[in-house]
N, C-alpha and C positions, 0 to 999 in steps of 0.2 A: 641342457643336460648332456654329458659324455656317454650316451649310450653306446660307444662305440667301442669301450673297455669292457663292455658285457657280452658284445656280440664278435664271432669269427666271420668274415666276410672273405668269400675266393670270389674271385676275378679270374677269366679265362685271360689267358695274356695267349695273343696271335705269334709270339716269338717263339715263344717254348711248345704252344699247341696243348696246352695243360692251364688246369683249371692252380692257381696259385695262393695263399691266405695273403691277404692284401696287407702289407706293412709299409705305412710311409715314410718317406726320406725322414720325416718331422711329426714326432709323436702330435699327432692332435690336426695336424695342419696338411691338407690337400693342393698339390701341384696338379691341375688338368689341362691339357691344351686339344682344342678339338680342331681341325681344320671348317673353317667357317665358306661361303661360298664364293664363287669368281661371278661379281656383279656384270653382268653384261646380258640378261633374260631373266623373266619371271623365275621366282623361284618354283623348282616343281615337286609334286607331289612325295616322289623318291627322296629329292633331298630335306624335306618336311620330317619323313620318318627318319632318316638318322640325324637331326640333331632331335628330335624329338626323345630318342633315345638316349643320348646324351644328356635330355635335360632332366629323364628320369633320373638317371644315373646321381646327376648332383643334387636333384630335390634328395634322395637316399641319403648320400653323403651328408648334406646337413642336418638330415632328419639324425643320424647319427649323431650329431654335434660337432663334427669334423668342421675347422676351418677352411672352408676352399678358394680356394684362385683359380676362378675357373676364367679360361682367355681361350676367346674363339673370335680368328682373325676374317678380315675384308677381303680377301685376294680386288686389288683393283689397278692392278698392273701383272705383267709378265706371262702371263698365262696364255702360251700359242696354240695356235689352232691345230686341233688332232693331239695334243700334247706332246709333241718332238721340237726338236730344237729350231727346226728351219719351217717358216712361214708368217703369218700374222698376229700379232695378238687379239686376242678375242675381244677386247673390250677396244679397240683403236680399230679393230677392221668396223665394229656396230657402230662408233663413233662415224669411220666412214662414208659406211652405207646412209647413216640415218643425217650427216650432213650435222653433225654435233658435235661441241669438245667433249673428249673425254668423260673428265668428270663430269658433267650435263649425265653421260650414258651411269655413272658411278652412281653417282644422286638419285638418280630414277629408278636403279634397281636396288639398291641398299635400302631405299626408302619400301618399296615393295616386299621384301624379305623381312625388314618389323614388323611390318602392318602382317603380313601373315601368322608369323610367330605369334605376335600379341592375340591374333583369332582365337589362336590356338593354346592360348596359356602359358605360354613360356616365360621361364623366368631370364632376367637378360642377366649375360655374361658378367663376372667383376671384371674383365677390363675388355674390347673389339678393337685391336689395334689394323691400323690399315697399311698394305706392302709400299703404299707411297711414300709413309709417315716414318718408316724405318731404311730410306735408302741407304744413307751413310753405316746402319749395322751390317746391312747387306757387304757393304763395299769392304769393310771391316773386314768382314768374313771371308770374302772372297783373297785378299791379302794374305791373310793366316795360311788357309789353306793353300797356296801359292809357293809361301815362305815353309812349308812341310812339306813340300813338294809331292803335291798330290792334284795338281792344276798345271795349267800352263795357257798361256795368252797364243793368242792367233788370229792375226789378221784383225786388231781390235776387240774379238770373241774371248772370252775364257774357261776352258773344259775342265772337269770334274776326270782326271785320270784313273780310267779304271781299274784296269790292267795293273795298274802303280798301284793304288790301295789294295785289290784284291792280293798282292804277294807276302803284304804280311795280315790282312783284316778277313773276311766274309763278305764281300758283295754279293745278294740274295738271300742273306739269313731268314729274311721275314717272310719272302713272297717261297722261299723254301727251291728259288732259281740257278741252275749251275752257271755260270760265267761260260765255260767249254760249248754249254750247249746253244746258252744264248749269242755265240759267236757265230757258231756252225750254223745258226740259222736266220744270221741275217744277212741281209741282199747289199754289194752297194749301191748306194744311191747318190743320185745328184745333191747337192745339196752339203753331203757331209765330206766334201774335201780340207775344211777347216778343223776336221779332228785328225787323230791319231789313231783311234778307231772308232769304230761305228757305235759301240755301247757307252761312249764317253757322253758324257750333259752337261750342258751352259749352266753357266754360274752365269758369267754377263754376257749379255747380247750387243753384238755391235748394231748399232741404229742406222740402218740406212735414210735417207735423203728424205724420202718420202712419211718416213717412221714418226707420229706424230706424241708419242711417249716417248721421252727422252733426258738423258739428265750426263752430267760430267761426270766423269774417273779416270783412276790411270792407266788405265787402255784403252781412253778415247770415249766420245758420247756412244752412249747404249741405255741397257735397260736389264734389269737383273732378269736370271731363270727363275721359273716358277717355283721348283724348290727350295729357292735361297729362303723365300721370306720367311717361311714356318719353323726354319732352324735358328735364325735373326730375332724372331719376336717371342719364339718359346723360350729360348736361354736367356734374353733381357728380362721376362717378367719372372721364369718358374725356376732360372738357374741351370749350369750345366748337367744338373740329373733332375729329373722331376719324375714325378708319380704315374701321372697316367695320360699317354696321348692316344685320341681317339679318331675314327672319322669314318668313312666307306669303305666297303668292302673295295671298291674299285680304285684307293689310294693306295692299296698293300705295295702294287708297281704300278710305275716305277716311282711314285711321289715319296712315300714312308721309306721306299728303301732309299732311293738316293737322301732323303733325312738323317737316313742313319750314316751314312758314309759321310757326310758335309761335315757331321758335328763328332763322329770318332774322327777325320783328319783333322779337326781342330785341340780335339782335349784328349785323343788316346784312348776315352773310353765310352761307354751306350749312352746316350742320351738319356733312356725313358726306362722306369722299370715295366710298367706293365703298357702293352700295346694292345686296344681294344678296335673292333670293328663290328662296325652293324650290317646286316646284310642286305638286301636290295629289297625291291617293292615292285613287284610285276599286276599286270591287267589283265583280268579275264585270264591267266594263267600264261599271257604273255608276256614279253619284256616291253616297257612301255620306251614309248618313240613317236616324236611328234610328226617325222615320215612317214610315218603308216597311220598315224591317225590314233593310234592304241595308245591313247595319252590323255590326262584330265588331269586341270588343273586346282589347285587346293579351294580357291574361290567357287570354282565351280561344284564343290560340296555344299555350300553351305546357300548359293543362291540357286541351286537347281540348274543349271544349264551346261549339265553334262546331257550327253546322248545314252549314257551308259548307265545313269539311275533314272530308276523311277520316280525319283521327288528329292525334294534338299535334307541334308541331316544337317544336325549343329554340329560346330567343331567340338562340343563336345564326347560326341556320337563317335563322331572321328579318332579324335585322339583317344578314346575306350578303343574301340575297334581298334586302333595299331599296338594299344598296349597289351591286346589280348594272345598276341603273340612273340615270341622271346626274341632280343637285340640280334642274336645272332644268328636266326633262321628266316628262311624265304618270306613274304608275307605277300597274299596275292590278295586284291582290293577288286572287288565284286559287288554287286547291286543286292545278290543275298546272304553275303557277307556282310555287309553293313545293315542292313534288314534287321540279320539276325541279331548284330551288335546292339542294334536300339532295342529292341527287346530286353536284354540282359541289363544294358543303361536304367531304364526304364526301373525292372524289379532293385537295381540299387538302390538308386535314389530314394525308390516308395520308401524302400527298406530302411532305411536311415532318416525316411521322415519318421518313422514310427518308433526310433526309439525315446523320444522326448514322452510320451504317454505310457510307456512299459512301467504296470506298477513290481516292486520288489518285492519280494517274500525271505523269511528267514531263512530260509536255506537254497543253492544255488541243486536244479536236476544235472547243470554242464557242465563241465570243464573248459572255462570260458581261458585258464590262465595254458593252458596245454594247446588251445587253439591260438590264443595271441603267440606263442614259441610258431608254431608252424608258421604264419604271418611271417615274422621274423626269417626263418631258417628256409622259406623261400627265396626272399629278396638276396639273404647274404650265399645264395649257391649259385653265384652270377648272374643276377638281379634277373630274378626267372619271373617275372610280372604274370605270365600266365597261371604259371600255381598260386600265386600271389591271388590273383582273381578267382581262384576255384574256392579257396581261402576265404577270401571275402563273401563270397557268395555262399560257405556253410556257414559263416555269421549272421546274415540277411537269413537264412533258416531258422537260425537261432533265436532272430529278434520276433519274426513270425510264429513261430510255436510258444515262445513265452507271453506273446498278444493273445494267441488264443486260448489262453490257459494250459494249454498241454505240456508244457516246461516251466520252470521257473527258476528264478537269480535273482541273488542280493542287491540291494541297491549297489550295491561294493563292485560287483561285478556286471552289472546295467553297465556303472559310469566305464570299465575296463573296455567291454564289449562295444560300446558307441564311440568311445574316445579312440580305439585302436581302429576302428573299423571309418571315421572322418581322418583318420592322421593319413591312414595308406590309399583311401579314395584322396582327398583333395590333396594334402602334402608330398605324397609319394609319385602317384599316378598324376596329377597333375590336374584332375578332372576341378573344372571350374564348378564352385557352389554357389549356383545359381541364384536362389532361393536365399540363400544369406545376400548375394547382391542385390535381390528385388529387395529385400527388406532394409538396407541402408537407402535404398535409392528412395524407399517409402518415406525414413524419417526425415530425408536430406530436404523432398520436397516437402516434408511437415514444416523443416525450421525456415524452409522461406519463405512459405505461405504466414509465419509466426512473422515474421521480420516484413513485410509487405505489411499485415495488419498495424504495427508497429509504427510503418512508416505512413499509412492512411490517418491513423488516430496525432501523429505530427503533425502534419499537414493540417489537420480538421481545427487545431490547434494554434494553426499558424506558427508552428517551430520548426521552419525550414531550413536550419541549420540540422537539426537531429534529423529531417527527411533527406536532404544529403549526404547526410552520413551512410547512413546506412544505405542508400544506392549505390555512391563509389566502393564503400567495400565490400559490396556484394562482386557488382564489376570489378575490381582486384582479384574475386577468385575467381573468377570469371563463370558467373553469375549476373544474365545482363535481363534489367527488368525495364519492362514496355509497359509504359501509362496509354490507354484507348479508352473510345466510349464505354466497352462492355467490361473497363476496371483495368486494373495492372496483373499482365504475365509475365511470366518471365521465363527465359532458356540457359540452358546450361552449355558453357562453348567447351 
């Protein structure tokens, strides 16, 4: 259903600092690109919450009916250490500390960063492309840019000209930074005698000897800048303007800006129309940091062995608790702060078990259709999830005083009431329905305890043909059943 021709939805865009009515390049169809993570360490908690918010954002969008392409990339190459142009890459120095190829370090945290995601409900990306997988658009790009003369090669290196684009463009539009000032206050340093000046950034990195990522171009082996890739893999899949790019507050600079300057020297004009950012996640009301110790990891929610809760919550506890606060403000994660969050979990859920028993009466005492509008004109005033939840929670009132007989609704509006109040919990918010899983996973194991009987009453029969059958295609779905003394079980891989 195109609910999205009935609803006005604003977007805070980070460019203009103003809340905007979100209009797509393409009636019906969503461009998203979120900056995804540089695999070289566990994913942590901080970067948990902003894609987590991002994946509000697209459960929204489809909940709308909007088509989306949503593309959140790998970083698994170019990303130097401290994020300036001169020193190591971060996934090639882990490489070789830990005495591993590369990709071995690529493999081990990509694979980490699903497996948390998945914890936590996430739905995956329509496409994760990775910065290896696109070198030649990188190299591409880097040419273009070169050929508009907004680049220049050095010593095998190739600079992003600032100075050059800032005379006819904005360099700092977004992080809202002057050029004058950010000149006037930097130092030189060793290291950047290969620019022109000190605010100029690598597009490609010459590769020294020891540089164990590395590949051909026309200025010699190297290895692309950290920003090449996101302007390389967001214009192949979303096109020279797309809808909406998002990521961390801490990408505003210099990642998102040097973005924007890559892809105006290449095409003349903005990349993205609306620029979104999610804000940070501190500890105990500090910034978390695995130096100081003021740091816990997402696993350790849910198995208990942080030092800083009292006991494990589920991710879905977790993922309620971050969504109870909005994309774009601070969110500090506390032991009764989640406390409290399972609490409010808790009266949802009850609450939405209860509406399967609410009987109907002929006339409604609520205004169930003026509360579903609010629902709505939460989410679309820049997916404000916490009015969204104060929302949901005067419906969860609603289902309770109509159980107690103190209120009553139509069956008409029961079905309004329960249907809007599952779409924005498990659709929107993301929060896994538990209870509907227990209960397939009940019938799941009914049909193979049905299909084992099946295969005993063969067997007893002596029709060993039909008693293999049915164990191999159990095992195809992988479904593998053990014949023992005390009968046939079986496990689910």
């Amino acid at each position: 259903m195109q609910l999205y021709k009935n609803h006005s939805l604003k977007i805070y865009n980070s460019l203009t600092g103003e809340k905007e009515l979100f209009k797509p390049v393409h009636e019906g169809n969503v461009g998203m690109y979120v900056c995804g993570p540089t695999v070289y360490s566990n994913v942590h908690l901080g970067n948990v919450r902003t894609f987590m918010s991002f994946d509000m954002i697209f459960r929204y969008l489809l909940h709308l009916g909007y088509k989306v392409r949503y593309v959140r990339n790998i970083t698994d190459v170019g990303h130097i250490v401290d994020d300036v142009d001169d020193g190591e890459d971060k996934i090639a120095k882990k490489a070789r500390v830990e005495q591993l190829e590369p990709m071995e370090i690529v493999q081990r945290y990509t694979v980490d960063f699903h497996d948390v995601l998945n914890q936590f409900n996430f739905l995956p990306p329509s496409i994760e492309p990775t910065a290896t997988g696109h070198i030649i658009e990188q190299i591409e790009i880097v040419k273009q840019i070169i050929d508009k003369g907004f680049a220049y090669e050095s010593n095998g290196s190739v600079y992003f000209d600032v100075l050059k684009f800032n005379e006819t463009h904005n360099y700092g539009k977004l992080s809202g930074r002057n050029i004058e000032e950010m000149l006037a206050n930097t130092r030189d340093t060793d290291g950047q005698s290969d620019k022109r000046n000190p605010q100029d950034f690598a597009l490609w990195k010459r590769a020294e000897p020891e540089h164990i990522m590395r590949w051909p171009s026309p200025w010699g082996v190297g290895f692309p800048g950290w920003h090449l890739e996101c302007t390389a893999m967001s214009t192949k899949y979303l096109g020279e303007t797309f809808d909406i790019h998002g990521g961390g507050m801490d990408l505003k600079f210099p990642h998102h800006e040097c973005e924007i300057a890559q892809n105006e020297a290449c095409t003349g004009h903005s990349p993205v129309n609306y620029w979104m950012h999610a804000n940070m996640l501190t500890l105990n009301g500090k910034k978390m940091s695995k130096s100081t110790g003021n740091n816990i990891l997402p696993s350790e929610i849910y198995n208990g062995g942080s030092p800083f809760l009292s006991k494990a919550f589920s991710p879905n506890v977790a993922r309620f608790f971050m969504m109870q606060a909005h994309y774009r403000s601070i969110l500090d994660f506390s032991n009764d702060g989640i406390l409290a969050a399972e609490k409010g979990f808790t009266r949802l859920i009850d609450g939405l078990d209860l509406i399967k028993d609410l009987k109907p009466n002929a006339v409604s005492s609520i205004d169930i259709a003026t509360w579903k509008q609010n629902c709505y004109e939460a989410m679309n005033d820049d997916f404000n999830t916490p009015i969204l939840i104060a929302n949901l929670f005067e419906g969860i009132k609603y289902v309770n005083l109509v159980n107690d007989g103190k209120e009553t609704l139509t069956a008409a509006d029961i079905t309004i009431l329960g249907e809007t109040l599952k779409n924005f919990t498990f659709d929107v918010l993301g929060i896994k329905d538990e209870k509907a899983v227990s209960n397939q996973t009940d019938k799941l194991e009914g049909v193979v305890e049905m299909l084992i009987n099946m295969r005993l009453e063969a067997r007893a029969n002596k029709n060993f043909a039909l008693s293999d059958q049915i164990r191999d295609q159990l095992s195809a779905l992988g479904i593998q059943l053990k014949d023992g003394k005390e009968g046939t079980t079986f496990s689910i891989q």
